[in-house]
PAVEXTI-630108 format. One record per residue (C-alpha): residue in three letters; x, y, z. Coordinates in pm, 1 decimal. Each point is the difference from the previous one (the first is absolute). Last residue first. Layout:
BEGIN
REC   aa      east     north        up
REC  ALA         X         Y         Z
...
//
This chain:
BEGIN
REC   aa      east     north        up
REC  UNK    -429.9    3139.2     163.7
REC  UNK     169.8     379.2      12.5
REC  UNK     -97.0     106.3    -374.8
REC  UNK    -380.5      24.6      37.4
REC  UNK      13.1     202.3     317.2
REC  UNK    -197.0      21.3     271.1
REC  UNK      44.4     197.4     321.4
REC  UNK     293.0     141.3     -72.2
REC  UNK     160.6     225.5     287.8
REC  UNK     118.4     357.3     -90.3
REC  UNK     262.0     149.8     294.7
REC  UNK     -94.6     293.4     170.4
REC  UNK      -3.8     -96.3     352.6
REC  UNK    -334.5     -16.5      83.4
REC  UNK     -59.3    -231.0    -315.9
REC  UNK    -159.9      83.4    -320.5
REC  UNK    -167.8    -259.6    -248.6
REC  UNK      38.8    -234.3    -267.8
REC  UNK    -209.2    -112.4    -291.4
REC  UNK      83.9    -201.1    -260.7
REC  UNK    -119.3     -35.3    -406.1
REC  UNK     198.6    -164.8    -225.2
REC  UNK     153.0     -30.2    -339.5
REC  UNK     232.1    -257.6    -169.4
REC  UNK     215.7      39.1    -352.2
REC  UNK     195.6    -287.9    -189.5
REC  UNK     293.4    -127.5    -178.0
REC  UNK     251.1     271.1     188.8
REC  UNK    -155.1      79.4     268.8
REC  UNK    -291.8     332.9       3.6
REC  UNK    -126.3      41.6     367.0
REC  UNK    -354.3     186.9      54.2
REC  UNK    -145.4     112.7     230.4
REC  UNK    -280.1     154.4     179.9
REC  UNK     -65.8     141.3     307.5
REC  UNK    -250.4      32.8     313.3
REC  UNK     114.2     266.2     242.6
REC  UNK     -62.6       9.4     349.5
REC  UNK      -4.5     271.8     293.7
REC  UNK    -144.7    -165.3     348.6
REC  UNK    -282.3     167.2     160.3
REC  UNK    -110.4    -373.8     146.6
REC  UNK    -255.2     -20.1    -299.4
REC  UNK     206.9      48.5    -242.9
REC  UNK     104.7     388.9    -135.6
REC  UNK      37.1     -31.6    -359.1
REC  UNK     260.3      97.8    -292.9
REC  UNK    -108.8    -218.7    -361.4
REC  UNK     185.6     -96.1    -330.0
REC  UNK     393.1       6.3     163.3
REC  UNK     165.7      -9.3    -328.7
REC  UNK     336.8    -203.4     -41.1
REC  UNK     178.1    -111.3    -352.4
REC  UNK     252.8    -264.3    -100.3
REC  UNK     319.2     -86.5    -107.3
REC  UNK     210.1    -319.2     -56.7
REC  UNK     349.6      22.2    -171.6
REC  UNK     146.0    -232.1     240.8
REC  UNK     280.7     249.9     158.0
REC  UNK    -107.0     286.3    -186.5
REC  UNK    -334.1      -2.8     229.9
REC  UNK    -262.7     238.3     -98.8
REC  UNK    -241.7     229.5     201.3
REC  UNK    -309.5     166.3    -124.3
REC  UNK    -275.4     240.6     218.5
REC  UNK    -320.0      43.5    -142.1
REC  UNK    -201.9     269.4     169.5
REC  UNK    -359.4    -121.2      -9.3
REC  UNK     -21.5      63.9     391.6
REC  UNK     244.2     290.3     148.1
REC  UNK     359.7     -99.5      15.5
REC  UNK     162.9      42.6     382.1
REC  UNK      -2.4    -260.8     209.2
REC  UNK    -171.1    -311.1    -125.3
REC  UNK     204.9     112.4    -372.8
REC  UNK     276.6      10.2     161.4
REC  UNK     -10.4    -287.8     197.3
REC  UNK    -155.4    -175.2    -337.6
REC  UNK     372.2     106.9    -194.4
REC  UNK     209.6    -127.5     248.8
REC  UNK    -176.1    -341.5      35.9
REC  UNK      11.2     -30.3    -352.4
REC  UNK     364.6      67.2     -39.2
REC  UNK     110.8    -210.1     320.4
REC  UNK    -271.0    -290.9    -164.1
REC  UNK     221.2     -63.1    -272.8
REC  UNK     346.5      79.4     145.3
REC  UNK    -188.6    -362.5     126.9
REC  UNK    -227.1    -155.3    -101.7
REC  UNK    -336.1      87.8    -120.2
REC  UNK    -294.0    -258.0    -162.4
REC  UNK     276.4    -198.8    -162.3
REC  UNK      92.3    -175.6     357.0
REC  UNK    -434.6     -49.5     134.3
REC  UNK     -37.4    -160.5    -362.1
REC  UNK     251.9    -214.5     -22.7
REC  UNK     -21.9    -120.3     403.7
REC  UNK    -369.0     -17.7     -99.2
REC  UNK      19.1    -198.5    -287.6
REC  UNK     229.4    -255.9     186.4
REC  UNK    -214.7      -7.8     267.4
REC  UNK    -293.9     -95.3    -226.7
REC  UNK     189.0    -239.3    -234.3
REC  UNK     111.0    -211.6     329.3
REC  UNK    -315.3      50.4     199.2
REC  UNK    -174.6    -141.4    -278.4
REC  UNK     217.9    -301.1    -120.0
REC  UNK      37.9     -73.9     378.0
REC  UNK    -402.1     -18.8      69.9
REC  UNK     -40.5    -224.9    -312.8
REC  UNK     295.2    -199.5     137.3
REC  UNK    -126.2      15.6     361.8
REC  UNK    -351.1    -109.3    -159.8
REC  UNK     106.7    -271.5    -213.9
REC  UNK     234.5    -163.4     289.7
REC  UNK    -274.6      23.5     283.5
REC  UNK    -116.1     318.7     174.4
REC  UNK     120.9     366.0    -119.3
REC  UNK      93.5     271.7     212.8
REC  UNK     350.3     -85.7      87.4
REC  UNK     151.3     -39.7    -374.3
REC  UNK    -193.4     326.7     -76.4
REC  UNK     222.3     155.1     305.3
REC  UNK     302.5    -176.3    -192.0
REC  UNK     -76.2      94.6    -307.6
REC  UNK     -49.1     379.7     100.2
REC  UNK     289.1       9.4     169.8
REC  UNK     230.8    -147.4    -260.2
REC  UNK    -160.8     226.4    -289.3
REC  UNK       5.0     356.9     182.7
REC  UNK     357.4    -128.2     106.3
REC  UNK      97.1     -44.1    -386.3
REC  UNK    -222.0     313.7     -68.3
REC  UNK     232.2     187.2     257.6
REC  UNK     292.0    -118.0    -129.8
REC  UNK     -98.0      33.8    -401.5
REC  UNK     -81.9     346.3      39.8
REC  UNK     254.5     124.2     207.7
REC  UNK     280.0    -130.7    -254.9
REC  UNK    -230.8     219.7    -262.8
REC  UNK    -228.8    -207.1    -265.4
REC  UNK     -41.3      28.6    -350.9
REC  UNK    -294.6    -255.5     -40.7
REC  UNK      32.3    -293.7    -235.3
REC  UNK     116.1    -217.4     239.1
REC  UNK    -251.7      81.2     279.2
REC  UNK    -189.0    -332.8     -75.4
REC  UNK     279.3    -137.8      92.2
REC  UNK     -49.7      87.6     309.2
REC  UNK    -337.0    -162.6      30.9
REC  UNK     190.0    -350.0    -167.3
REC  UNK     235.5      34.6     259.4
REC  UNK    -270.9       3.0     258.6
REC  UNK    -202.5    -239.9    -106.7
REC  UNK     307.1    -262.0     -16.7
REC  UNK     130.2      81.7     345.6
REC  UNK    -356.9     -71.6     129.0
REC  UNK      -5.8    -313.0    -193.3
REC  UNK     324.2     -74.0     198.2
REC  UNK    -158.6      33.8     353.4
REC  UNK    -276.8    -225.7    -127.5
//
């Protein structure tokens, strides 16, 4: 069983073959892969079911290791977190803020969409983004929200999962 598990996840990988993948990339959907196999290993009942269980957790966890890496990494996510605390603190909503990273080539763009007071008197800003990589582009929405002591805290964010 344990080496039907080892075959299901190489074969995920390989899946990945095809894909220009980072160093980062491939570690963390290698350990996305391995954990995911392994907890699908432990939820299923029975030889079919804990290899049906494995396949799944192994292609899932490996998917979201990929996904979760390439999302922001990273000098990456330094740029765009520097660009959204400026634009939490100081841009006024619809003002598009860009940053770009001549390190990976990726760039993207920041506009807080909506100022509010919440319900506990606490100033928040709901955002959108949107991150341009080199084969492909992602957008989001987020919202964080002003502490006591100045700082910005996200309260949702597409790009942090």
């Amino acid at each position: 069983m344990k080496k039907l598990t080892a075959i299901v996840l190489a074969a995920s990988l390989g899946g990945c073959a095809n894909v220009d993948m980072t160093r980062e990339e491939m570690l963390v959907t290698a350990a996305g892969a391995a954990v995911g196999g392994i907890l699908g290993y432990q939820l299923g009942g029975g030889i079919i079911m804990n290899s049906l269980f494995a396949t799944a957790g192994t292609v899932g966890g490996g998917a979201a290791g990929f996904y979760a890496t390439r999302a922001l990494m990273g000098s990456d996510r330094a740029a765009y977190d520097r660009t959204a605390q400026k634009g939490l603190a100081s841009a006024e909503d619809g003002k598009i803020l860009d940053w770009r990273n001549p390190e990976t080539g990726n760039s993207g763009i920041f506009r807080a969409t909506r100022s509010f007071y919440a319900g506990n008197g606490q100033y928040c800003r709901q955002y959108r983004t949107t991150v341009a990589f080199e084969k492909e582009i992602q957008s989001g929405n987020g919202m964080a929200c002003l502490k006591a002591n100045g700082e910005w805290q996200v309260v949702s964010d597409d790009f942090s999962s």
